[in-house]
C-alpha positions in Angstrom: 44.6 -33.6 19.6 46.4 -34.2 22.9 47.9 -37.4 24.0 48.3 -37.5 27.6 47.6 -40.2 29.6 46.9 -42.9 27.5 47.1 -46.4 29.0 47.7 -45.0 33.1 46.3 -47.4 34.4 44.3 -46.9 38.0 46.9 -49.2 39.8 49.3 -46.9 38.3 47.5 -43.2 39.4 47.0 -44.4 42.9 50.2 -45.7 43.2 51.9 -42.2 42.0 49.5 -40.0 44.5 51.0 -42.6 47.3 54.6 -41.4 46.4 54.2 -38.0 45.3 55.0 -37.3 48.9 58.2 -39.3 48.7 58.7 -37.4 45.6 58.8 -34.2 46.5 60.6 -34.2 49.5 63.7 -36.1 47.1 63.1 -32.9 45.5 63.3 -30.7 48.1 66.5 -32.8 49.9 69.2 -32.9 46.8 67.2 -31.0 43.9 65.4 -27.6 44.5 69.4 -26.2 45.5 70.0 -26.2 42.0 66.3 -24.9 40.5 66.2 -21.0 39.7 63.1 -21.4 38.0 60.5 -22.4 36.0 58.3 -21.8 33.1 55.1 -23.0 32.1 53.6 -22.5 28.4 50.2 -21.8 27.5 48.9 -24.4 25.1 45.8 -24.1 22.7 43.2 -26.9 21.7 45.9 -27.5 18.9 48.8 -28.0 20.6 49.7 -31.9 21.7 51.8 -31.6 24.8 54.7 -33.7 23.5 56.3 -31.1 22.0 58.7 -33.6 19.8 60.2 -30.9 17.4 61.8 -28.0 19.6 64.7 -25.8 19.2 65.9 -23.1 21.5 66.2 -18.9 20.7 67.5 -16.3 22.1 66.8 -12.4 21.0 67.7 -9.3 23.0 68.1 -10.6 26.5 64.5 -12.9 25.5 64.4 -16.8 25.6 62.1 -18.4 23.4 61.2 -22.4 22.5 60.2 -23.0 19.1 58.0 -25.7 18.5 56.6 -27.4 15.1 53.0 -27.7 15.4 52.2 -30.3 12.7 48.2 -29.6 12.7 48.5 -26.2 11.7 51.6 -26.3 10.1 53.7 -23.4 11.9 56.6 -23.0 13.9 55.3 -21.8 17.5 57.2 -19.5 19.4 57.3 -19.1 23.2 58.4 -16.8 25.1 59.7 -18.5 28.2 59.2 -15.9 30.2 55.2 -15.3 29.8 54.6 -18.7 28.6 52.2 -17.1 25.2 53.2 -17.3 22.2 54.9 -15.2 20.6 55.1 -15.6 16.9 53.6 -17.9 14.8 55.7 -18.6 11.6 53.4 -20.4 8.9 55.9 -22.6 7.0 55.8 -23.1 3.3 54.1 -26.6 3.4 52.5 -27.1 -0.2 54.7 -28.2 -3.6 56.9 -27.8 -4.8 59.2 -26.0 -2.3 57.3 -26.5 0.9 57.5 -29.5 3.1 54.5 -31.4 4.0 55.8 -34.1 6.3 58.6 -31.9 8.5 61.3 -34.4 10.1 62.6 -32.0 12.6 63.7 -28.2 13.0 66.9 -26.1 13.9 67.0 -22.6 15.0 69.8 -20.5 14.4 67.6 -17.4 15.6 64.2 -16.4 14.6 65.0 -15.0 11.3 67.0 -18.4 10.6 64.7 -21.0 10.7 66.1 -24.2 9.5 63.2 -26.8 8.6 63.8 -30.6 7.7 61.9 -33.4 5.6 62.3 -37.0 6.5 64.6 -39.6 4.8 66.2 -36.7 3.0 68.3 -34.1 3.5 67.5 -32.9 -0.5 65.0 -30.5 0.0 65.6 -28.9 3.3 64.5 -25.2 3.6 65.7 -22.4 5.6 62.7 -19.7 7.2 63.0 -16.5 8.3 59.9 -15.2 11.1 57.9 -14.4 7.9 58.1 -17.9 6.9 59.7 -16.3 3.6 61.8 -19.0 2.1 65.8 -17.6 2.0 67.3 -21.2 0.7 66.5 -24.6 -0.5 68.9 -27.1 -0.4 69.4 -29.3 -3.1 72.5 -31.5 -2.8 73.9 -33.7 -5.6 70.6 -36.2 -6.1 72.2 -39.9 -6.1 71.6 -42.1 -8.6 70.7 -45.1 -6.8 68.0 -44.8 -4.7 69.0 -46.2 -1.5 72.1 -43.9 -1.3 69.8 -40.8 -1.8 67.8 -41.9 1.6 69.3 -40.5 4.9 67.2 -42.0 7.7 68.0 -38.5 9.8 66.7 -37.6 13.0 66.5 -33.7 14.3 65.5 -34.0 17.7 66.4 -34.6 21.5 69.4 -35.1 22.1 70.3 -35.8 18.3 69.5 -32.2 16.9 71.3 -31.2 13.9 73.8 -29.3 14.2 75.0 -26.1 12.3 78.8 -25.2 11.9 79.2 -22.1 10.3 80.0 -24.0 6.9 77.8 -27.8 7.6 74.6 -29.0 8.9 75.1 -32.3 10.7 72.8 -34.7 10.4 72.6 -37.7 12.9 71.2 -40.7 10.7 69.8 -44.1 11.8 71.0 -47.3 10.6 67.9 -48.9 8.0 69.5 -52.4 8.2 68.8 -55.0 10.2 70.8 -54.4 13.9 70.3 -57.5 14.9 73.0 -59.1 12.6 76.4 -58.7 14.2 78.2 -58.5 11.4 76.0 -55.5 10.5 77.4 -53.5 13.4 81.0 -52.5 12.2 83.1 -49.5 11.6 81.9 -49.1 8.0 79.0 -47.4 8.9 78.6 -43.7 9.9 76.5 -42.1 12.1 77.0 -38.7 11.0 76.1 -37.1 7.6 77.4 -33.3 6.6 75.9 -31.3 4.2 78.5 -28.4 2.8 76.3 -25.6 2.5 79.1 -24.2 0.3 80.0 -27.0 -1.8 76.6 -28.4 -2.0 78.0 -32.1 -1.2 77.2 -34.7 1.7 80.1 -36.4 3.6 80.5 -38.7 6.0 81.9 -38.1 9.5 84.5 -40.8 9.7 84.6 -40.8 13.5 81.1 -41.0 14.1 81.1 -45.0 13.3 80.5 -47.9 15.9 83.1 -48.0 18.6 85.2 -51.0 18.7 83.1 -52.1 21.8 80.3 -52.5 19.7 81.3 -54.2 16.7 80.2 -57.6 16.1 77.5 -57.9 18.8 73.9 -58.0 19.3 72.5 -55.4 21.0 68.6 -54.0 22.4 67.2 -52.6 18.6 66.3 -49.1 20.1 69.2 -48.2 21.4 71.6 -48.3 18.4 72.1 -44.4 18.6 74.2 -41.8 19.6 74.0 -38.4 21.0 76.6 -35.6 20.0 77.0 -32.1 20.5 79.5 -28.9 19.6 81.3 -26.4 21.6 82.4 -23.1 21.4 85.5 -24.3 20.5 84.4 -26.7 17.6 85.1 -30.3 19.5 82.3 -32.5 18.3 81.7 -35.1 21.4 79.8 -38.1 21.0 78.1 -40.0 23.5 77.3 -43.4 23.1 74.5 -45.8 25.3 76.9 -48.3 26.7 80.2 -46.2 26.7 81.6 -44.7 30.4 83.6 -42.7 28.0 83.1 -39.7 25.6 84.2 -39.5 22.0 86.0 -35.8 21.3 86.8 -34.9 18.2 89.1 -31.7 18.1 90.8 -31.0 14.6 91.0 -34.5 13.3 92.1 -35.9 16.9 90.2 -38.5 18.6 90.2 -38.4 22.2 88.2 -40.9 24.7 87.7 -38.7 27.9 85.7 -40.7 30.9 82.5 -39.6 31.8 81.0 -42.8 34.3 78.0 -41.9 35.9 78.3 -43.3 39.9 74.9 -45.0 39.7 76.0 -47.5 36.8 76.9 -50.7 38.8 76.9 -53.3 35.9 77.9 -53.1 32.1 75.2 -53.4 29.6 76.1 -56.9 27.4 75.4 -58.2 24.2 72.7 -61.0 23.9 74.5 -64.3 22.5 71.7 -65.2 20.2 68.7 -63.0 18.6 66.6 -61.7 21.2 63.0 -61.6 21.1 60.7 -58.5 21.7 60.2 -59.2 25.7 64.1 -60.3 25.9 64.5 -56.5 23.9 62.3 -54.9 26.0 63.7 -56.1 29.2 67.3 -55.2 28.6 66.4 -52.1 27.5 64.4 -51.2 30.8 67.1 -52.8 32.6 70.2 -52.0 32.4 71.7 -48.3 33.2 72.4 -46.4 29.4 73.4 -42.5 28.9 70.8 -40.6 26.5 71.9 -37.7 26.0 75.1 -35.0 25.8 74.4 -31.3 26.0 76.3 -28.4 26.2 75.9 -25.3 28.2 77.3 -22.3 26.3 76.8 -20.0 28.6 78.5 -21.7 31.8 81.3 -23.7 29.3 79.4 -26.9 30.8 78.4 -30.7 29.2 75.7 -32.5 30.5 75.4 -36.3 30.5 72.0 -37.9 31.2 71.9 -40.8 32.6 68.8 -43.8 33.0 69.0 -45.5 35.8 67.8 -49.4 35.7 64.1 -50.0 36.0 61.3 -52.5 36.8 60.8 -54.5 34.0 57.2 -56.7 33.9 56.4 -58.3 31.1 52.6 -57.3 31.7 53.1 -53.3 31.9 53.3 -50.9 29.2 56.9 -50.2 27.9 56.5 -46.2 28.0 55.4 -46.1 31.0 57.9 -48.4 32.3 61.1 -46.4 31.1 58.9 -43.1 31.9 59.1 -44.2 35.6 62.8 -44.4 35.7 65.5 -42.3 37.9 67.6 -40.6 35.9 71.0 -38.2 37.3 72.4 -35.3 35.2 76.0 -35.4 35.3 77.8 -31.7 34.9 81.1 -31.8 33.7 83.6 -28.9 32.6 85.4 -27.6 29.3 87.8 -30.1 30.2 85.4 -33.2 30.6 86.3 -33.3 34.9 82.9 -34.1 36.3 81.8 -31.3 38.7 78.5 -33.3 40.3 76.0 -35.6 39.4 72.2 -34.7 40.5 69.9 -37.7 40.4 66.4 -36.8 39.6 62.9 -39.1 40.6 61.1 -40.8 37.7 57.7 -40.3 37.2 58.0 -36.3 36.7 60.7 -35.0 34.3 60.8 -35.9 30.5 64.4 -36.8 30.2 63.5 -36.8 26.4 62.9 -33.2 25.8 65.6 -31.6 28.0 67.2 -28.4 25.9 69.9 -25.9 27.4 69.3 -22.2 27.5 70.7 -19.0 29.2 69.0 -19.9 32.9 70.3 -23.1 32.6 69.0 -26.8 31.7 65.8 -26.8 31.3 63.6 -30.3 32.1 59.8 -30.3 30.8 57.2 -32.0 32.8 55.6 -33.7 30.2 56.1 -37.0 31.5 53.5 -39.8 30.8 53.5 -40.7 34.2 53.7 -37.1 36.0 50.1 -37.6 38.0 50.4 -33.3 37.9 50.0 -33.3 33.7 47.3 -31.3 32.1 46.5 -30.3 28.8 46.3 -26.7 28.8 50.1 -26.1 30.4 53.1 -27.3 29.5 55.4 -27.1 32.9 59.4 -26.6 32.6 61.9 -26.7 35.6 65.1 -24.9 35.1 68.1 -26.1 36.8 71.4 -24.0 37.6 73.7 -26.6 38.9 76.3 -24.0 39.1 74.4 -21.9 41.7 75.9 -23.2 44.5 79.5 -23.0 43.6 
């Protein structure tokens, strides 16, 4: 059941032993300052150490990490302290009101359980720790197929998001990217469901920026990451944008966010690229992932991939696993605070959540010569502990 290190190749292992070294003293010289912790989860025979579909709990003073275990069809929950699990919430999986395929999960807390089927929103099913069923959403079914399909994603840093009233969706475009004209402001990358009203809406400002529009641009990274405060601003954070997007009360604000390690602006291809020209931009170039926010220290987080190695014989994962990456903190007010650049090779820049301690990086990298299958190893980063 676990995938772990597929395709590392022997080059690839000695070559990692001969900079672990390296590694840890970078660690120890502009990282370890800021690491309070760490936490490392117990896994069973039937538990892959991905760990794709997680959300982030806490109860009474306890952390936990919810993860969807699609083999046995529950929603595991760690206790970040101890590393066991928990609970172990058997979700409703068989017709009609289960979901057999599940797209992604939110947690509100552990007695609202929010679990989600791909390509539709229709369907959706909120879970308490009993795995009792307290709703199933059924929005207005479209007539025309195509309109009823919402190529959503729940995950990373695109979770969706609940508002008190809407869950936001992130969806993904199922046209072809690689036309320009494709990539205007027509289509949006935000989807809410009214819980109340029972309709889906588009988020008008979650649609391409003006720098993207009528361009051709590396197929994987047509995306965007967006999160909520305390205070209700959606931000959006795109790839190839310096700036963020903030959306407070039907005002639209760019705030600058650069990261000091991007020397050179990612740019459009002029024709239709190939899969090695795809590839080798995408590896390439500097991009931002991912926006997060810290609700407990009134903080965003900006990661940020640094270029990397492309070679047209290697595997792509492990080439983008073996990237730098830096964490850029900024406060309420979008000012950046620091920037803490982090080595590739260890960290899984993929699966980074926020919690009470602080943000918290799993080890689960393809390329981490320290993986096992048995433990799942989290750092946990306070960059505020030195202020």
């Amino acid at each position: 059941m676990k995938k772990i290190l597929r395709h590392l190749s022997f080059v690839g292992i000695v070559f990692l032993f001969a900079s672990c070294e390296n590694k840890n003293a970078t660690l120890s010289e502009g990282i370890l300052r800021y690491k309070v912790g760490e936490s490392t989860l117990n896994l069973d025979d039937s538990t892959a150490i991905d760990f794709m579909r997680i959300s982030y709990a806490e109860e009474e003073g306890n952390e936990y990490l919810l993860h969807q275990n699609e083999f046995k069809k529950s929603i595991q929950v760690f206790d970040l302290e101890s590393g066991l699990v928990a609970h172990e919430i058997l979700y409703p999986f068989e017709q009609p009101l289960g979901i057999k395929v599940v797209q992604g999960i939110t947690a509100i807390s552990l007695d609202s359980i929010f679990i989600f089927m791909p390509l539709s929103i229709r369907g959706s099913i909120l879970i308490n720790r009993k795995g009792e069923i307290l709703n199933r959403y059924m929005p207005t079914k479209e007539e025309d197929l195509e309109k009823s399909l919402i190529n959503h994603v729940s995950f990373g840093a695109m979770p969706t998001l609940f508002d008190g009233q809407n869950l936001r969706f992130i969806q993904l475009p199922t046209f072809e990217v690689s036309n320009p004209s494709n990539i205007n402001d027509t289509y949006k990358f935000e989807m809410l469901y009214n819980l109340e009203s029972n309709e889906i809406e588009e988020a008008e400002e979650s649609g391409f920026p003006e720098f993207y529009q009528n361009k051709i641009w590396p197929s994987q990274d047509i995306s965007v990451s967006r999160i909520m405060d305390l205070q209700g601003r959606i931000v959006y954070s795109w790839r190839f944008l310096d700036s963020l997007i903030v959306v407070e009360n039907g005002i639209v604000e760019k705030m600058l966010a650069k990261s000091n390690f991007k020397k050179q602006d990612m740019s459009p291809f002029q024709l239709m690229p190939n899969k090695v020209q795809d590839m080798e931009k995408l590896i390439q170039f500097t991009k931002y992932y991912g926006i997060y926010y810290d609700e407990y220290r009134d903080l965003f987080y900006r990661t940020v991939q640094h270029p990397g190695v492309f070679d047209g014989d290697a595997i792509p994962k492990e080439m983008d696993a073996s990237r730098k990456f830096s964490v850029l903190i900024l406060d309420h007010q979008f000012n950046k605070l620091n920037e803490i650049v982090f080595p590739g090779g260890i960290y899984n820049i993929y699966r980074a959540f926020v919690g009470k301690r602080g943000f918290y990086l799993p080890k689960n990298n393809v390329m981490n010569p320290e993986l096992v299958e048995d433990t799942l190893s989290i750092d946990i980063f306070d960059f505020t502990a030195h202020d």
